[in-house]
N, C-alpha and C positions, 0 to 999 in steps of 0.2 A: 504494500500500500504506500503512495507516494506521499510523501510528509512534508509542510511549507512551514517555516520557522520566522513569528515578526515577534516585536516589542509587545504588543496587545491585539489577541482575536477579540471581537465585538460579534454576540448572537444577536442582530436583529437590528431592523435598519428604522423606526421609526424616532420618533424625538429625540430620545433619551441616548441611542445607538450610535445618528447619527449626529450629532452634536459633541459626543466624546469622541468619535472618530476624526471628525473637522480638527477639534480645540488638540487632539494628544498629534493628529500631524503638525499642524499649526507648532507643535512644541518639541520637535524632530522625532517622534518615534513611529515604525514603521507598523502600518494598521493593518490588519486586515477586517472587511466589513459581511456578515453575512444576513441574508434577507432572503424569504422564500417565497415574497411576493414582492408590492411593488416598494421601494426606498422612499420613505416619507411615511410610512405606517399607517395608522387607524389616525391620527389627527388630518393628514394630508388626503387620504383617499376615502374615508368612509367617515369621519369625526369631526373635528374643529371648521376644515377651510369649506367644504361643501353643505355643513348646516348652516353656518352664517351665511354664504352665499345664499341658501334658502330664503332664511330672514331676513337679509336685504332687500330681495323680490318681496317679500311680504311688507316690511315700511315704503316700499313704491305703489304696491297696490293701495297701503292705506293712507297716502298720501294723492293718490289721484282720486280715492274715494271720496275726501275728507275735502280736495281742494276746492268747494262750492264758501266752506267756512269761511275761507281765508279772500275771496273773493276771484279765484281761478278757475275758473271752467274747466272742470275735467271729468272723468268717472271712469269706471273700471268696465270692459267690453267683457272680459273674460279673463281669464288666464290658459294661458299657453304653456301646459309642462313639459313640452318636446323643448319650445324655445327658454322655458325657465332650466333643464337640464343643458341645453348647450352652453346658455352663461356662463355656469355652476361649473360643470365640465372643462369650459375653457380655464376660467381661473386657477382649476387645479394642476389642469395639462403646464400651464406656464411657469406656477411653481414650480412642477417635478421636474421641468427641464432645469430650472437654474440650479436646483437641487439637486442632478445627476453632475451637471458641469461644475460646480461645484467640487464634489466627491473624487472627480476623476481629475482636477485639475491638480488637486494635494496630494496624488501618488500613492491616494491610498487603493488597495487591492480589497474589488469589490466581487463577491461569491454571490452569485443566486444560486439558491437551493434550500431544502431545508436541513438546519443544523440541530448535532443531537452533542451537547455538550458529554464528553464519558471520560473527566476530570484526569487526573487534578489540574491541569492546563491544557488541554485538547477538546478539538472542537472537531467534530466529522462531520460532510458535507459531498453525497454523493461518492461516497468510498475515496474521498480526499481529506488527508489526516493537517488541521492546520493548530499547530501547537504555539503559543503564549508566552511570554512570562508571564502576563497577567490575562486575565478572561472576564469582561463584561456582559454579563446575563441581562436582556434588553428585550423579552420577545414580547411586552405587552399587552394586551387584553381583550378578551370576544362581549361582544353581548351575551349577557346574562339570558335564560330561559327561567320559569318555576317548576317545579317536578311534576310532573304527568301533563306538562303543556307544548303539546309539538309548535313546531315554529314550520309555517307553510300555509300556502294558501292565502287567507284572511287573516291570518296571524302570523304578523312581522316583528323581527326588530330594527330600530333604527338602519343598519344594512340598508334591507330592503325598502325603506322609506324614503331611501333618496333618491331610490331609480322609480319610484313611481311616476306611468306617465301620464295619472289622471289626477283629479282630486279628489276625495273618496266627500261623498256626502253628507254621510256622521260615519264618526270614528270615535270611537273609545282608546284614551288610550291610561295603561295599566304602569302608575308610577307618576309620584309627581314630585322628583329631583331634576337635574338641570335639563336630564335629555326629553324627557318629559314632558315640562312646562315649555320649552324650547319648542319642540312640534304641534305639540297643543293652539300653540301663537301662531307657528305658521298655517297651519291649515285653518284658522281662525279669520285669518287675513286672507284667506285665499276663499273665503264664505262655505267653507265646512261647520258641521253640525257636532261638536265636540264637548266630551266629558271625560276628564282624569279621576283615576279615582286611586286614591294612595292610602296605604293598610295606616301611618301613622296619624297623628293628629293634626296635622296642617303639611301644606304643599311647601315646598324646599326647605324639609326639617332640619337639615345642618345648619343651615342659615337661622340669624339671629329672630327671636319670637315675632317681634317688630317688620323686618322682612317681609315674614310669609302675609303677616296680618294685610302690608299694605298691599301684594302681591295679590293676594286674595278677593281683595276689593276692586282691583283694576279688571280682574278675570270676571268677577261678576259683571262689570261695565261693560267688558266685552264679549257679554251673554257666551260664554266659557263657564261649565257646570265643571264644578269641583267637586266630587267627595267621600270625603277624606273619615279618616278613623274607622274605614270600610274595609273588610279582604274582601279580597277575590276568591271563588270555591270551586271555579270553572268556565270551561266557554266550549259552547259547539258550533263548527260551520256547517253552511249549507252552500247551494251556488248563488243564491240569491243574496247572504247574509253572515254573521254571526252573531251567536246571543250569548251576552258577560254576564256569568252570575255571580251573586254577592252574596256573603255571608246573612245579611240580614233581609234574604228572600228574595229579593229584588234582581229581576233581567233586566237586561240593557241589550237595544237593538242595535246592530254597527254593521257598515260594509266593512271596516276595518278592525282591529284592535291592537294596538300598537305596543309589545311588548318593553317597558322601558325600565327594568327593574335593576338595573345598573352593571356592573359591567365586572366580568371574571378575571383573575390572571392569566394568562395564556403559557402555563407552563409543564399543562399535561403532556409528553411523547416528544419530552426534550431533553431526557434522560438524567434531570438535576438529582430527581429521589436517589435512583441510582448511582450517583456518584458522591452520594453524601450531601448533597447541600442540604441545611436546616429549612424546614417547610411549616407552613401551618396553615390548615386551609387554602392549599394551593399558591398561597402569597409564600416568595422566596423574605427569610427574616435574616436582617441586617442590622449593624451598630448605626450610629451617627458619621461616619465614614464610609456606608455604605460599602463596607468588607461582612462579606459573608464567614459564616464559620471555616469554611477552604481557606488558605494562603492564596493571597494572590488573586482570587475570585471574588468580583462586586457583582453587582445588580441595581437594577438604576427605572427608574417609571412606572407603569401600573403596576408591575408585577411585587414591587416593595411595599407594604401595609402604607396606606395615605392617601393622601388625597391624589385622585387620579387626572391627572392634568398634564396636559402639553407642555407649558411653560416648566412644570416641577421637574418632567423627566430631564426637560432640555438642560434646565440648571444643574441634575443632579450627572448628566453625561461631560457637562463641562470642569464638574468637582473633582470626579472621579478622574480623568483625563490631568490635571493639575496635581493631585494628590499622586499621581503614578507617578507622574514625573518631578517631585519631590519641592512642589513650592507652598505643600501644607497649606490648603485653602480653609476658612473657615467654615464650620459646617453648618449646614442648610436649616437656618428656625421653620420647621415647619407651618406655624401660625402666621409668618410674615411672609407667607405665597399668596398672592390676590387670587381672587374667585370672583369668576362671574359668569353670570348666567345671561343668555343674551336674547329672552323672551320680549315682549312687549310688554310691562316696562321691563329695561335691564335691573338687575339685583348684581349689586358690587360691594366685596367687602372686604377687609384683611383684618387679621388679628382675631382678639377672641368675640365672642359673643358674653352679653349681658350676664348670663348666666356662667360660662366658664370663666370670667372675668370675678366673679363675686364666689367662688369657689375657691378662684386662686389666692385672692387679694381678701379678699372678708368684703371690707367695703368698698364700695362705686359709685360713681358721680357719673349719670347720663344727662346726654341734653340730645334734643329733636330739632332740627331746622327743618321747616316746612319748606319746597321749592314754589310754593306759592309766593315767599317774596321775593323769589329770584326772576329779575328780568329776562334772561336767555329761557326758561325754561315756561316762561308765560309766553315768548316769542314760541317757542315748540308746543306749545298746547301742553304738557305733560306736567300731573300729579304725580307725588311722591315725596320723598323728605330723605335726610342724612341723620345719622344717629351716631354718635360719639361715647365712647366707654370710655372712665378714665378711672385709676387704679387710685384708691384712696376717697374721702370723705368729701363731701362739700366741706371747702375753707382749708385744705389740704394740698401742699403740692403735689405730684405725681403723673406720670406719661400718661398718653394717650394709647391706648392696648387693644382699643376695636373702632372703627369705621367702618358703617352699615349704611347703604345708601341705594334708594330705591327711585326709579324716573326712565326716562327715555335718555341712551347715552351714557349714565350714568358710569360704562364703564370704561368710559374713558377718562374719569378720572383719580380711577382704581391708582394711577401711575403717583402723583400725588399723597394718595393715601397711604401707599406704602413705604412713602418717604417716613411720613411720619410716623408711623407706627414702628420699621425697623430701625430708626434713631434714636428713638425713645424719647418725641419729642413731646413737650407739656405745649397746653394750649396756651401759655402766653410767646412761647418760641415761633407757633404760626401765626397770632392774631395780626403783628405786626407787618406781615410780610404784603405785599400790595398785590392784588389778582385781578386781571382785566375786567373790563367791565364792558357790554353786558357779556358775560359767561358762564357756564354752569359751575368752574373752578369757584367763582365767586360764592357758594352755597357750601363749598369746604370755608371757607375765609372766613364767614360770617360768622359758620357753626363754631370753629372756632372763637371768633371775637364773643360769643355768647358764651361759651363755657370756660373764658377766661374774666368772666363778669364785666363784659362791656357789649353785649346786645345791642344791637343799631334797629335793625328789623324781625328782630323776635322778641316774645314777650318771656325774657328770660329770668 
């Protein structure tokens, strides 16, 4: 069996993969990349850049719906999801070009196939043996199913919901976390007849109580049926249909039902158990350095216990890549990775939430800015508000440890947010600080000038 010898084999080419593979050439050592589909993963081809491209086509539709408000002549004739997938499509085709030239320009040596890690630093790949000093475990994660629920037909999961080329008429769909309320908005905007129904007690329960509550109330405005503190107990198709049953009796009618119950590691028949890596529930377990129990062996994005996010893997491929090559990065505060959800309204937040905030600290000091006084965001038509946790008592100094902020956009100015929360800045370190005007930055500004006891347009 022929045997290829670099600095670091990398199993799997999405975020977290290739991002350590860029960052550790970038820092001379010799890669190799392997991938058994396409190079940019489940964020690039089936996750992050093709659902937002969705919901971009959905704030156009409901911006030509809406534009009689604003004094515009316009309406919505239809939707076209042949030409909403070419969009969608295009976008991503252009990435993954810059994304292969990229890869190939840095020398680094890229394997399609699938790899079956059989340790302690070897990686097989079509009866080709390619050995390590170090080995990055990167294979990422599927859609989740629930047990006795096939996936086919009228019951999808996200997958499948991007190549739809129609719009289904009511849709149920099962789960209401980011990917969830995400689809639920798009087919909402696209005049689907839609109901999420999620087993916990409100819709995006990681997210701070505040959140969901405001969340909640948009989706009712936008005759979007939530409900919540319900399981599911079953569903059967027909050709005509399928019907969601609920625990507490109740059928629901759907041409669809959109399974969205969150998302597995993908590390079944890639030979970790086998070779020793520590496991738990299918999630490969690592330190704060992202070193598995192997020498030598990390793991890095969905497959590590966390928040499963693009940005987190990308950060933790670029750690690990630094950390090999011996400039001891510091490691990654999991609370200080922004989240956001990018439904209609967006939900953006970093840090803790209200409640893990007063667990950690004892006492908290929150304050609410309404985007009602905000200029830009009365320019946008959009309700919602920003929410500030701050560690310690009213009349206490102490940082700012969560920003919770709910509106249209809103997640753009997540970037902000987690200035402050990873500096560990107090609100009188931001009140100061001058923010354009009109802008929705200006709704961080203010929140702060109110929770540093100087309220302008809050009644703080």
């Amino acid at each position: 069996m022929a045997e290829s010898a670099a600095d670091l084999v990398i199993l799997g080419g999405g975020s977290g993969g290739y991002a350590c593979a860029l960052r550790a050439a970038e820092l001379g050592l010799s890669v190799v990349l392997v991938e058994k589909d396409k190079l940019g993963g489940t964020c690039l081809h089936r996750g992050c850049i093709p659902t937002k491209a969705l919901l971009h086509a959905a704030e156009v539709a409901d911006a030509a719906r809406e534009g009689d408000q604003i004094g515009v002549k316009s309406s919505v004739a239809g939707i076209d999801m042949a030409g909403v997938n070419t969009y969608k499509d295009g976008v991503i085709a252009r990435l993954y070009k810059g994304l292969q030239g990229l890869v190939s320009s840095r020398g680094i040596t890229y394997v399609e196939g699938s790899g079956t890690f059989i340790g302690p630093n070897t990686v097989e790949v079509n009866g080709q043996r390619y050995t390590g000093r170090y080995v990055v475990l990167a294979t990422g994660s599927y859609a989740r199913s629930l047990p006795g629920l096939e996936i086919g037909g009228r019951i999808i999961t996200s997958d499948q919901a991007l190549t739809l080329d129609q719009v289904p008429k009511r849709v149920v769909v099962l789960g209401g976390g980011v990917i969830g309320v995400e689809f639920a908005s798009v087919w909402s905007s696209f005049e689907a007849e839609v109901t999420v129904v999620e087993a916990l007690p409100r819709l995006v329960p990681n997210e701070d109580e505040f959140a969901s509550k405001q969340l909640e109330r948009a989706f009712r405005r936008r005759k979007i049926k939530a409900k919540t503190g319900v399981k599911f107990t079953g569903a059967a198709q027909t050709d005509e249909g399928v019907t969601v049953n609920l625990e507490n009796g109740e059928s629901l009618e759907a041409d669809l039902l959109l399974v969205a119950v969150g998302r597995g590691p993908n590390t079944a028949g890639h030979g970790y158990e086998d070779a020793g890596v520590k496991m738990e529930r299918g999630f490969v377990i690592t330190d704060e350095r992202l070193r598995t129990n192997l020498s030598g062996v990390y793991a890095v994005g969905d497959i590590v216990p966390g928040l499963q996010l693009a940005h987190r893997g990308f950060q933790q491929g670029i750690f690990v890549a630094e950390e090999i090559a011996g400039l001891n990065p510091a490691p990654i505060d999991e609370a200080g990775i922004p989240r956001v959800t990018y439904c209609e309204p967006e939900v953006a937040s970093v840090g803790l939430t209200e409640a893990q905030a007063k667990e950690r600290y004892g006492e908290v000091q929150t304050l609410t800015y309404d985007l009602a006084g905000n200029g830009k965001s009365q320019i946008l038509r959009t309700s919602g508000a920003v929410k500030l946790v701050k560690a310690g008592a009213e009349g206490t100094p102490g940082p700012v440890v969560g920003v919770h902020m709910v509106g249209a956009r809103v997640g753009e100015l997540i970037g902000e947010a987690q200035l402050i929360y990873n500096w560990d800045a107090h609100a009188e370190d931001v009140a100061p600080l001058i923010h354009a005007h009109p802008t929705q930055t200006e709704a961080l500004g203010e929140a702060h000038l109110a929770l540093a006891g100087k309220p302008l347009h809050t009644h703080g």
